[in-house]
N, C-alpha and C positions, 0 to 999 in steps of 0.2 A: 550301461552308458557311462562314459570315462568322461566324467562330469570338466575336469581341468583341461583333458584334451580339446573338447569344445568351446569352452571357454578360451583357451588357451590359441584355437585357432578362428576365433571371433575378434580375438583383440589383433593379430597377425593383418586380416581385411580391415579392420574399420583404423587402424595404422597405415595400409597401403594404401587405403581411400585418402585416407588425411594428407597422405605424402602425392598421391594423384591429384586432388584437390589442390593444393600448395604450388606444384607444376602450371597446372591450367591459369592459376591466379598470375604467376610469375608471368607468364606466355601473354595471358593479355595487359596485365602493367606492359610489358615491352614492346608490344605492340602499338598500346595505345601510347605511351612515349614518341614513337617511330611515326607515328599517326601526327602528332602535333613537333613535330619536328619539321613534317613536311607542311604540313599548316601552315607553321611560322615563314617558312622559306615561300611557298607561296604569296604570302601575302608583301613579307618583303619586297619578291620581285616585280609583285604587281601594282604596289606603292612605285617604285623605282621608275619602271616604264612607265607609268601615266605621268609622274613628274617628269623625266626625259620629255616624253609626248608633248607634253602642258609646254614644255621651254621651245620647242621646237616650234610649236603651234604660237607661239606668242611671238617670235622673233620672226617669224613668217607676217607676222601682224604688222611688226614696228618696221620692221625695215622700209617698207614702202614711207612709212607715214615720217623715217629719219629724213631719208631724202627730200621729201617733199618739204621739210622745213629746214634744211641747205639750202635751197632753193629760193623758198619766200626771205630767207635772212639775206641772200645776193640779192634779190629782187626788192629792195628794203634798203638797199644802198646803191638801188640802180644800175647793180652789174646783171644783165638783161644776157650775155655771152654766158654767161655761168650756167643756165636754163637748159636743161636736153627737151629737148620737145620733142623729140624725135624717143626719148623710151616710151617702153609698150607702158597699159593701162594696167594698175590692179587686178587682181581678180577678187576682191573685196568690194564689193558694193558701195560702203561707206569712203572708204579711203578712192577709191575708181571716183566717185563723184567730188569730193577733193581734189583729187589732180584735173580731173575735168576742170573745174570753174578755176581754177589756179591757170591752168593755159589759158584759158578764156580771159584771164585778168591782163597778162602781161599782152595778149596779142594785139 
């Protein structure tokens, strides 16, 4: 038995394991990089759209409730022509009951 030849090709494998090992390691570091790369962008976008959402969904809110206080401020100085009585109702509950009792005031 050629003692250095076996040795010799023990050190050869437990080298190409090392260097196999090393690849794999490399492969999921970039992976897992790729992995929270797209995390982060997720989350960005999903921050992003629920604020859009949130602005949209709140100026959906206000806008009825602007109006309705143009209104009470002509009605506050007795311009009574200023008033659409004729726009539709909210579809908010609270503010629909606002404009409610608001035409019920001036009629």
């Amino acid at each position: 038995i050629d003692r250095a030849y076996i040795l010799g090709s023990i050190d050869r494998k437990v080298a190409a394991t090392r260097e196999e090992i090393q690849t794999a390691e490399k492969k999921v570091d970039d992976n897992l990089n790729a992995s929270r790369t797209i995390l982060y962008i997720c989350v960005v976008a999903a921050a992003v759209c629920l604020t859009v959402l949130s602005i949209v969904f709140v100026l959906r809110i206000i806008e009825p409730l602007v109006v309705l206080e143009r209104e009470m401020a002509a009605v506050a100085v007795m311009m009574l022509e200023d008033v659409d009585t004729k726009r539709p109702l909210s579809a908010l509950r609270e503010v629909r009951l606002m404009q409610v009792s608001f035409l019920q005031m001036i009629k």
